[in-house]
C-alpha positions in Angstrom: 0.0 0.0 0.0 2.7 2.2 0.6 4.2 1.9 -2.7 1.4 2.9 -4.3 1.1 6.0 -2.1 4.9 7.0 -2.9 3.9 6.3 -7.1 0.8 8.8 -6.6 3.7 11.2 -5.0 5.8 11.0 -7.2 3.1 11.3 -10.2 1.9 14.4 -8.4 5.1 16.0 -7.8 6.0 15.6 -11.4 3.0 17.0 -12.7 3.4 19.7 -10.4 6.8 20.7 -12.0 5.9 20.3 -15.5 3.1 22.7 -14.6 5.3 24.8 -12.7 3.1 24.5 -9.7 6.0 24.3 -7.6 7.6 26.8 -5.6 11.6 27.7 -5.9 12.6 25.2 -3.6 10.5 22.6 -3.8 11.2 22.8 -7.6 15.2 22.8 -6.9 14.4 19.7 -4.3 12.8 17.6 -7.2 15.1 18.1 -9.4 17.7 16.9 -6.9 15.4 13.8 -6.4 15.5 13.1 -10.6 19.2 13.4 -11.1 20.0 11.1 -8.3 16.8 8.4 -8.1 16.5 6.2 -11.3 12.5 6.2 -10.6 12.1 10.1 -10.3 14.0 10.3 -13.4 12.2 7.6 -15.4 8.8 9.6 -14.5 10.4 13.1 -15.6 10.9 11.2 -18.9 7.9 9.5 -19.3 5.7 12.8 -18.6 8.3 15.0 -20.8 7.6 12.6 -23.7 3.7 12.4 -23.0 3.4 16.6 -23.4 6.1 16.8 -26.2 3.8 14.3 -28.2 0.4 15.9 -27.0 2.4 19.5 -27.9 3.2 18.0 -31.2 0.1 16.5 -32.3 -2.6 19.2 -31.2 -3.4 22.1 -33.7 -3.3 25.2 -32.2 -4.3 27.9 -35.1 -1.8 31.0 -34.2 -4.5 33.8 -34.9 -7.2 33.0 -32.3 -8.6 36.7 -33.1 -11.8 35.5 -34.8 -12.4 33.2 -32.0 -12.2 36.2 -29.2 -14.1 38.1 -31.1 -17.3 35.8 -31.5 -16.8 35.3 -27.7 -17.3 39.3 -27.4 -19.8 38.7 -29.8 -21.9 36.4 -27.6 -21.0 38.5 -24.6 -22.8 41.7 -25.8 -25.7 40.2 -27.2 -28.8 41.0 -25.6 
């Protein structure tokens, strides 16, 4: 049971980096933890892969302006 408790840790702690939810230090601490344990840094990888696919496979169009303007649009209608 405790193993599973330290994976869901570890799972939220690297989520918390990639999102940079973490503060200074805690973010300096887990990147201690990757460089020297083998199973912090086989999670960094695995999620760095995960959002470089997802990053690379998603479009994003780079002119969103039509889209915030039929959100205005909406907004001010009656």
């Amino acid at each position: 049971m405790e193993d599973l408790n330290a994976k869901n840790e570890l799972s939220k702690q690297v989520g918390m980096y990639f999102d940079q939810a973490l503060d200074a230090q805690s973010r300096d601490e887990f990147l201690q933890k990757v460089n020297s344990d083998p199973s912090y840094q086989q999670a960094y990888n695995h999620e760095q892969v995960i959002r470089d696919n997802i990053k690379k496979h998603i479009y994003r169009p780079l002119n969103s302006t039509s889209l915030i303007q039929a959100i205005k649009n909406q907004i001010r209608k009656p």
